[in-house]
PDB file as gemmi writes it, atoms N, CA and C in Angstrom:
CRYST1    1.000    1.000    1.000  90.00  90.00  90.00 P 1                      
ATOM      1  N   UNK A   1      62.122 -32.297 -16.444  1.00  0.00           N  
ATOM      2  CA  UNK A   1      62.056 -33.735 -16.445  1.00  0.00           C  
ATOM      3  C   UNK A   1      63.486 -34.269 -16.495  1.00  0.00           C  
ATOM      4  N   UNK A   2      63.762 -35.454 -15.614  1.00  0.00           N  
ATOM      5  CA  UNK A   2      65.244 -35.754 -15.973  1.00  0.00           C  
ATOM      6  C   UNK A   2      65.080 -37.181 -16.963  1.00  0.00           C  
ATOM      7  N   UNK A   3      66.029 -37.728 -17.263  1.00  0.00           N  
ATOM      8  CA  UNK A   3      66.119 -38.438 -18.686  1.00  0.00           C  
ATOM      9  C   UNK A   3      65.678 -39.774 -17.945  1.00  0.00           C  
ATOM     10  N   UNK A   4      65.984 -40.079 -16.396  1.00  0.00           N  
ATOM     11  CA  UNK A   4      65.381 -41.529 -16.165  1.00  0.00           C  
ATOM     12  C   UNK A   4      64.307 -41.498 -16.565  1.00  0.00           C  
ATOM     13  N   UNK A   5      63.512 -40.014 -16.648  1.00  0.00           N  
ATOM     14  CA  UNK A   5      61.707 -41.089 -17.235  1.00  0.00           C  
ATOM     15  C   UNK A   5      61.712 -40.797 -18.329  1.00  0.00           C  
ATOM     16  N   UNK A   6      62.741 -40.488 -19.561  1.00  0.00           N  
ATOM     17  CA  UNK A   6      62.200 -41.037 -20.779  1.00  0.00           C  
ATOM     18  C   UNK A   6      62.539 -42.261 -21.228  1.00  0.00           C  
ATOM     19  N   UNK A   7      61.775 -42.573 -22.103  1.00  0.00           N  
ATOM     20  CA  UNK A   7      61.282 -44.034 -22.689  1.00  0.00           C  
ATOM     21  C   UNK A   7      62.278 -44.132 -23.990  1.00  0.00           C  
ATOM     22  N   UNK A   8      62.697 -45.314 -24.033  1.00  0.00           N  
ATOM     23  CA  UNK A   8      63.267 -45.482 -25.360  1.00  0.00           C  
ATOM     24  C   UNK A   8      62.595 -45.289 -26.577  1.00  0.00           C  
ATOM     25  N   UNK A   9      63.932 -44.779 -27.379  1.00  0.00           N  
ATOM     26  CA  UNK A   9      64.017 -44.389 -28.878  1.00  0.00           C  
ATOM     27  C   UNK A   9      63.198 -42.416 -28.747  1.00  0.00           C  
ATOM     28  N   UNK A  10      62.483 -41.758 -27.925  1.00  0.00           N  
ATOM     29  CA  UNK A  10      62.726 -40.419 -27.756  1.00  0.00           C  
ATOM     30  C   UNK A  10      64.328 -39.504 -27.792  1.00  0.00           C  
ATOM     31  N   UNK A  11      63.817 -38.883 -28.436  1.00  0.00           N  
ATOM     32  CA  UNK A  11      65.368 -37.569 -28.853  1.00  0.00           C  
ATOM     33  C   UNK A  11      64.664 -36.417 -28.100  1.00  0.00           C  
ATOM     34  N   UNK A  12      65.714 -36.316 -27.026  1.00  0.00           N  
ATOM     35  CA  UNK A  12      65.708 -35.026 -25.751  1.00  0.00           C  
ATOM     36  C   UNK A  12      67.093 -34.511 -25.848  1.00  0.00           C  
ATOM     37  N   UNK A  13      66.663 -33.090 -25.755  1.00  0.00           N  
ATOM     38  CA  UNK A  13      67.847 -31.714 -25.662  1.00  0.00           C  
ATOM     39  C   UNK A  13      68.043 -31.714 -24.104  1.00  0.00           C  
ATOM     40  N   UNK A  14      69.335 -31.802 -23.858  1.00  0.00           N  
ATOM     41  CA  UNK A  14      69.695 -32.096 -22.101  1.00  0.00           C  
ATOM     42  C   UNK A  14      70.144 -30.214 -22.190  1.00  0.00           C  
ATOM     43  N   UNK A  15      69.167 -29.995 -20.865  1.00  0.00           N  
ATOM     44  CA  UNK A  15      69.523 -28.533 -20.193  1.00  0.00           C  
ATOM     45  C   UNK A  15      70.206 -28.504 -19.333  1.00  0.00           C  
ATOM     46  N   UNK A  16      70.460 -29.229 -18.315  1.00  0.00           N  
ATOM     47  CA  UNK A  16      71.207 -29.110 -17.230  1.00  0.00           C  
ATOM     48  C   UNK A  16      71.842 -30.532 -16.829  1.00  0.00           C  
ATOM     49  N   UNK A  17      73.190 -30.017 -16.049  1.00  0.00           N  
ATOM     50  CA  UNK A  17      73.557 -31.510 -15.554  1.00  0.00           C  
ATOM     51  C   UNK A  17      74.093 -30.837 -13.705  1.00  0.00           C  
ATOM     52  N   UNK A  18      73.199 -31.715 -13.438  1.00  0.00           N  
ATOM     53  CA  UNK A  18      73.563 -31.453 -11.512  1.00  0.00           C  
ATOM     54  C   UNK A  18      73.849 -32.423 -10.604  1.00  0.00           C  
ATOM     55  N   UNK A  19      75.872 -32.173 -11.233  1.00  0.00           N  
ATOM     56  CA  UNK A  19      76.957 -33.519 -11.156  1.00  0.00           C  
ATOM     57  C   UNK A  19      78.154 -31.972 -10.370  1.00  0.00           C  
ATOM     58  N   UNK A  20      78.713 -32.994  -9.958  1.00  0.00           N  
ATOM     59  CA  UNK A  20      80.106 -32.005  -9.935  1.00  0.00           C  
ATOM     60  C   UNK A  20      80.971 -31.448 -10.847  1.00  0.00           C  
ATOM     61  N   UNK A  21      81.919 -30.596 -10.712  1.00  0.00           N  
ATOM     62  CA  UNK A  21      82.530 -30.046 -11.955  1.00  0.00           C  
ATOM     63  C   UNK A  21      83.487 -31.302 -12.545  1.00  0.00           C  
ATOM     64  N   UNK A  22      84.030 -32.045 -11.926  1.00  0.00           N  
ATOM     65  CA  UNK A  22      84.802 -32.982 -12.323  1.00  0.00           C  
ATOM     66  C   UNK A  22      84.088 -33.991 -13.214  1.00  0.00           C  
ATOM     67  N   UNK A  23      83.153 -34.434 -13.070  1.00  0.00           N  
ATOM     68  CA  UNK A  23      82.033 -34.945 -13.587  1.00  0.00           C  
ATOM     69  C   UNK A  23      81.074 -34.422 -15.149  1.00  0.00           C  
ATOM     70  N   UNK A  24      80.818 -33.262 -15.217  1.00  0.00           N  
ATOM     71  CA  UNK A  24      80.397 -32.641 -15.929  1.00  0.00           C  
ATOM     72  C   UNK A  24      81.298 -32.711 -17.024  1.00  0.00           C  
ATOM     73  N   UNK A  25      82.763 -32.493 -16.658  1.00  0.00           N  
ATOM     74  CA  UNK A  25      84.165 -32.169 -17.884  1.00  0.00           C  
ATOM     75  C   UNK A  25      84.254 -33.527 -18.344  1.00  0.00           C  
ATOM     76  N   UNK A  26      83.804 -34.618 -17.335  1.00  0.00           N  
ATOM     77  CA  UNK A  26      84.274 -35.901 -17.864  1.00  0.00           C  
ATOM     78  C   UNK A  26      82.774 -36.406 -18.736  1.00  0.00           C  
ATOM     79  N   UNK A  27      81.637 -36.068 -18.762  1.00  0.00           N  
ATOM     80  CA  UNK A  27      80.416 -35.845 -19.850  1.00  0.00           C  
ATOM     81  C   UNK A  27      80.694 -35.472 -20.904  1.00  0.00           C  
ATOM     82  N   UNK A  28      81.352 -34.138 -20.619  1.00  0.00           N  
ATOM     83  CA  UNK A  28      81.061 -32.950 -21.865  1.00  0.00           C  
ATOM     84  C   UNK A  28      82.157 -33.610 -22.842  1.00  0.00           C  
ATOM     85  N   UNK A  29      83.703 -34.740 -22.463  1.00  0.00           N  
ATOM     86  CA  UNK A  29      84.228 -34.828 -23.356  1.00  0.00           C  
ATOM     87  C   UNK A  29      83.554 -36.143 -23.626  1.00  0.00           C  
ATOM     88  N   UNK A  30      82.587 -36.497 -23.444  1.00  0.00           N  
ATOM     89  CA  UNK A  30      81.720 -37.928 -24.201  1.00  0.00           C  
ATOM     90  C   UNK A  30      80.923 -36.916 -25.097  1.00  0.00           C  
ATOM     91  N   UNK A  31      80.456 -36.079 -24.779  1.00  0.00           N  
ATOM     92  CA  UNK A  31      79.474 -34.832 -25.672  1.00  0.00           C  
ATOM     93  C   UNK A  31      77.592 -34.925 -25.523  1.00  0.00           C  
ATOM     94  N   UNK A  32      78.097 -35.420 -23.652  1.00  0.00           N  
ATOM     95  CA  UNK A  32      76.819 -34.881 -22.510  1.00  0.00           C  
ATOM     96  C   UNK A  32      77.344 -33.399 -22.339  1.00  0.00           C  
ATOM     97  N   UNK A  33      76.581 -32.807 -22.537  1.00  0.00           N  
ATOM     98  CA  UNK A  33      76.455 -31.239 -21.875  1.00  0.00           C  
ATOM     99  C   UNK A  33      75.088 -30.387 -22.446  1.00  0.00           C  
ATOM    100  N   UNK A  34      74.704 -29.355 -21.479  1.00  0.00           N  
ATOM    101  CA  UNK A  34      73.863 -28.103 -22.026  1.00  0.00           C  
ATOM    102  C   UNK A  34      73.496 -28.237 -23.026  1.00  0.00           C  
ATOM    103  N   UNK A  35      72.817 -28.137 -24.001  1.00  0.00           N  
ATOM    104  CA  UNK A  35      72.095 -27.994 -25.857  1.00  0.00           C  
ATOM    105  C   UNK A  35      72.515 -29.374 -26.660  1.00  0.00           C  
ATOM    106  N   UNK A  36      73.138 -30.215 -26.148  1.00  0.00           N  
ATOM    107  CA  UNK A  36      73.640 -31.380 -26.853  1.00  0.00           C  
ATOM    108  C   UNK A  36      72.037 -32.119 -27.071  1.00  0.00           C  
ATOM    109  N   UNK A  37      71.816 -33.074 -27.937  1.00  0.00           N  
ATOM    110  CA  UNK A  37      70.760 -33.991 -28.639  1.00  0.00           C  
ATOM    111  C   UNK A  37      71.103 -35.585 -28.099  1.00  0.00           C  
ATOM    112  N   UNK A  38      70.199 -36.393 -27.847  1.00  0.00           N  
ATOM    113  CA  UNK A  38      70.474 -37.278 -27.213  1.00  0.00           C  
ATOM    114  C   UNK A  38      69.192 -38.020 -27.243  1.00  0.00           C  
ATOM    115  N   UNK A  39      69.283 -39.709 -27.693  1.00  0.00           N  
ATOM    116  CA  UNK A  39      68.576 -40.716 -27.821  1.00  0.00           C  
ATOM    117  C   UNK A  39      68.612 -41.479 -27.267  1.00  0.00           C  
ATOM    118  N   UNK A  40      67.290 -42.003 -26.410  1.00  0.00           N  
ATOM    119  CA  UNK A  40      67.421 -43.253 -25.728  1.00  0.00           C  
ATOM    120  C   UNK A  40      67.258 -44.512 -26.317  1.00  0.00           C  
ATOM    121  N   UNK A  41      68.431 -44.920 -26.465  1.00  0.00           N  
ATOM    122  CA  UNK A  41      68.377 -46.193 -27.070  1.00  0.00           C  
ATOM    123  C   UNK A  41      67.747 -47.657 -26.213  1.00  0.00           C  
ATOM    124  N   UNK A  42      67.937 -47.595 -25.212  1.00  0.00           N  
ATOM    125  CA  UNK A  42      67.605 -48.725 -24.361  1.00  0.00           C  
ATOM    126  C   UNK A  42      67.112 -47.906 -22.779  1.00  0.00           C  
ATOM    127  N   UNK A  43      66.499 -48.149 -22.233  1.00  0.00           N  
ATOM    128  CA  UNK A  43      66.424 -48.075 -20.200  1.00  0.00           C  
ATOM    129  C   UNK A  43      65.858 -48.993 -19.950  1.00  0.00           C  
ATOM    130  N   UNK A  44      65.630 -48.444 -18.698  1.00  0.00           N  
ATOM    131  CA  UNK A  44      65.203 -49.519 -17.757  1.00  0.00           C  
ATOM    132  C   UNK A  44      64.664 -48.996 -16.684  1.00  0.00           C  
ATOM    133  N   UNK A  45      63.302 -49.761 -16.138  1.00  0.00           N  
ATOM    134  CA  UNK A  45      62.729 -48.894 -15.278  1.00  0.00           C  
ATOM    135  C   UNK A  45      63.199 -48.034 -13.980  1.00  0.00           C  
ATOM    136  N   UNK A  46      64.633 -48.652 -14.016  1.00  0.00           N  
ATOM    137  CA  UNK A  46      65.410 -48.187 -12.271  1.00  0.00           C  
ATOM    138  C   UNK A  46      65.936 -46.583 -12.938  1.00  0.00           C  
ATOM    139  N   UNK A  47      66.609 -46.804 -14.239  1.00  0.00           N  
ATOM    140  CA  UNK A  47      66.524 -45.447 -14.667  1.00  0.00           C  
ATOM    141  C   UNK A  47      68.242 -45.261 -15.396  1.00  0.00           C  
ATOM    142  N   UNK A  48      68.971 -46.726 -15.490  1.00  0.00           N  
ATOM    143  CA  UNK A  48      69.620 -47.101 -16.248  1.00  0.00           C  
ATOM    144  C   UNK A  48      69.351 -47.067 -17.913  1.00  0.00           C  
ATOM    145  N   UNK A  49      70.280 -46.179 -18.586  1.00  0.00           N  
ATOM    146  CA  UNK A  49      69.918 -45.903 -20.003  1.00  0.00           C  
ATOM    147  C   UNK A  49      71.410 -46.188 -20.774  1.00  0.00           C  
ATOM    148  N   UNK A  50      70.928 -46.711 -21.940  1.00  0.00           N  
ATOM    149  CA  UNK A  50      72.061 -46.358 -22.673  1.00  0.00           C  
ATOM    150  C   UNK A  50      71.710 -45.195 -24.239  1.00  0.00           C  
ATOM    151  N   UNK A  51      72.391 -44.547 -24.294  1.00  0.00           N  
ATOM    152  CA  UNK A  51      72.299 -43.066 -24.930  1.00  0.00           C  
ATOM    153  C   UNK A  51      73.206 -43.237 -26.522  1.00  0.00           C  
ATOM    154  N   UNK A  52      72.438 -42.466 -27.491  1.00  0.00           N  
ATOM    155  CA  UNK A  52      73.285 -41.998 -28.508  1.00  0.00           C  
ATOM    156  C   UNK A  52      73.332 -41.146 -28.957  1.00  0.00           C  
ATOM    157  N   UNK A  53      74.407 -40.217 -28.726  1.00  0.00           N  
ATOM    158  CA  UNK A  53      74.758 -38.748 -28.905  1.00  0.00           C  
ATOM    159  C   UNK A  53      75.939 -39.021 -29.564  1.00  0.00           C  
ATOM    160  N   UNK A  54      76.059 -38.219 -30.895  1.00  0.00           N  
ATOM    161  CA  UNK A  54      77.069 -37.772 -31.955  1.00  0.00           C  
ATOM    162  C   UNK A  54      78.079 -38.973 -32.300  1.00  0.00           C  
ATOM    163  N   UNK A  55      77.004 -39.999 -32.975  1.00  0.00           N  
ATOM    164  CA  UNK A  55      77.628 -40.956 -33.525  1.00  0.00           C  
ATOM    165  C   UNK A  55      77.976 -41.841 -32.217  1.00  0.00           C  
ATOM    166  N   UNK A  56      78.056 -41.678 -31.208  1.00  0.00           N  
ATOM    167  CA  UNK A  56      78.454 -42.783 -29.901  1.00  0.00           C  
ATOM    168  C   UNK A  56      76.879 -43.406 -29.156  1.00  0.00           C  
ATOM    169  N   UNK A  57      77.852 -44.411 -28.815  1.00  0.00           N  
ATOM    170  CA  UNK A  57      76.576 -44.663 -27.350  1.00  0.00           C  
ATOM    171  C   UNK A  57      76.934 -44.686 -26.067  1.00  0.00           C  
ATOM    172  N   UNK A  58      76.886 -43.990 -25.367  1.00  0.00           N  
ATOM    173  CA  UNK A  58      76.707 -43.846 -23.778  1.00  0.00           C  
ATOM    174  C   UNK A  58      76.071 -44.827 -22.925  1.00  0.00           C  
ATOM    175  N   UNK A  59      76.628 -45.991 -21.805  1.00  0.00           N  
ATOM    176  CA  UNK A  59      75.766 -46.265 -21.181  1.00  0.00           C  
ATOM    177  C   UNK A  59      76.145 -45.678 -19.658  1.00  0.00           C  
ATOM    178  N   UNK A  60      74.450 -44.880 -19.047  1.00  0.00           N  
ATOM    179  CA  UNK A  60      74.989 -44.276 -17.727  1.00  0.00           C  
ATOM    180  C   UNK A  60      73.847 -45.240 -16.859  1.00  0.00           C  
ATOM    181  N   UNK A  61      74.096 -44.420 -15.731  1.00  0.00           N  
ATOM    182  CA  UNK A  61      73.445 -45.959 -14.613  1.00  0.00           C  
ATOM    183  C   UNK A  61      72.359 -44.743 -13.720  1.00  0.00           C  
ATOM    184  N   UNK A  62      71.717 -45.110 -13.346  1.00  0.00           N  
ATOM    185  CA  UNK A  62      70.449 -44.175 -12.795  1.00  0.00           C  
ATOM    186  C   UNK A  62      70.485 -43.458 -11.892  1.00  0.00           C  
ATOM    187  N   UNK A  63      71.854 -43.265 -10.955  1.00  0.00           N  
ATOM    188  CA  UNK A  63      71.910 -42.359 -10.149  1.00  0.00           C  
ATOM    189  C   UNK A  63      72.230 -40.803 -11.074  1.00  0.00           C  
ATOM    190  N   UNK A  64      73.066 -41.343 -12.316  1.00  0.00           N  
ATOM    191  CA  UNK A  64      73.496 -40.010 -13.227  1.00  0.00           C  
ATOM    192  C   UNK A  64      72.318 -40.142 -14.161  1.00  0.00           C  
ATOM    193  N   UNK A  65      71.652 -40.523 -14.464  1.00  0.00           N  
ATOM    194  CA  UNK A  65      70.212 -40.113 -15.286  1.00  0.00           C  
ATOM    195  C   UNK A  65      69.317 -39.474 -14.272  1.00  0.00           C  
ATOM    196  N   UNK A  66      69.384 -39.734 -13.423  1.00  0.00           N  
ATOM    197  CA  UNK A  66      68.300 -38.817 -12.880  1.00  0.00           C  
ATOM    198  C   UNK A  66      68.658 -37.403 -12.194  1.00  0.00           C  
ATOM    199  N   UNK A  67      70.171 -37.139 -12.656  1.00  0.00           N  
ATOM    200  CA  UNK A  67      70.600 -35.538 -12.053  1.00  0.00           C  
ATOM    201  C   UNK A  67      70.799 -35.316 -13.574  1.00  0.00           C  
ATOM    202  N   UNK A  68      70.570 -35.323 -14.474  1.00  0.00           N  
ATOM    203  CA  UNK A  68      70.234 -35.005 -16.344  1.00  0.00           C  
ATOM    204  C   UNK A  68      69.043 -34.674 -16.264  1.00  0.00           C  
ATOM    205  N   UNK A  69      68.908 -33.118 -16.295  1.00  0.00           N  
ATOM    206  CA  UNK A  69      67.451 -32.557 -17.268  1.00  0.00           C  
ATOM    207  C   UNK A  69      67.323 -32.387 -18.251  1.00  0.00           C  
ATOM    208  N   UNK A  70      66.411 -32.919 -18.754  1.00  0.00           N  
ATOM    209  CA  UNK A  70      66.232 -32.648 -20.418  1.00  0.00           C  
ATOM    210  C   UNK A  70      64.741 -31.943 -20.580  1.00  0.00           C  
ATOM    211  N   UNK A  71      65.003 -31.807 -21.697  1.00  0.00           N  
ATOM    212  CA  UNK A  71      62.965 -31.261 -22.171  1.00  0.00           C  
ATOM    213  C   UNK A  71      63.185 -31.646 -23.794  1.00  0.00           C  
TER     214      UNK A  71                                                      
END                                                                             
């Protein structure tokens, strides 16, 4: 499942990210990556979310939520 279809306030473990490498390094130092924990604080049905992982909030836009798998 990728994170555009979860619903706010769910906590999903992101497995994969299928971004480029440049992309991924620029996640992983927000602390998107592999086994990281992550809350949807807000979306939106297009698939715009804003995220809170390790004390921050993330807002990403729905072309990068929907290459984020989580379970």
């Amino acid at each position: 499942m990728t994170l555009s279809k979860i619903s706010r306030g769910q906590r999903v473990t992101i497995v994969s990210l299928k971004l480029t490498r440049s992309l991924e390094e620029r996640l992983a130092a927000l602390g998107l990556f592999p086994g990281a924990e992550v809350e949807v604080v807000r979306s939106s049905r297009s698939g715009e979310a804003i995220l809170s992982c390790m004390d921050s909030r993330i807002a990403i836009g729905s072309d990068l939520s929907k290459r984020i798998e989580v379970v």
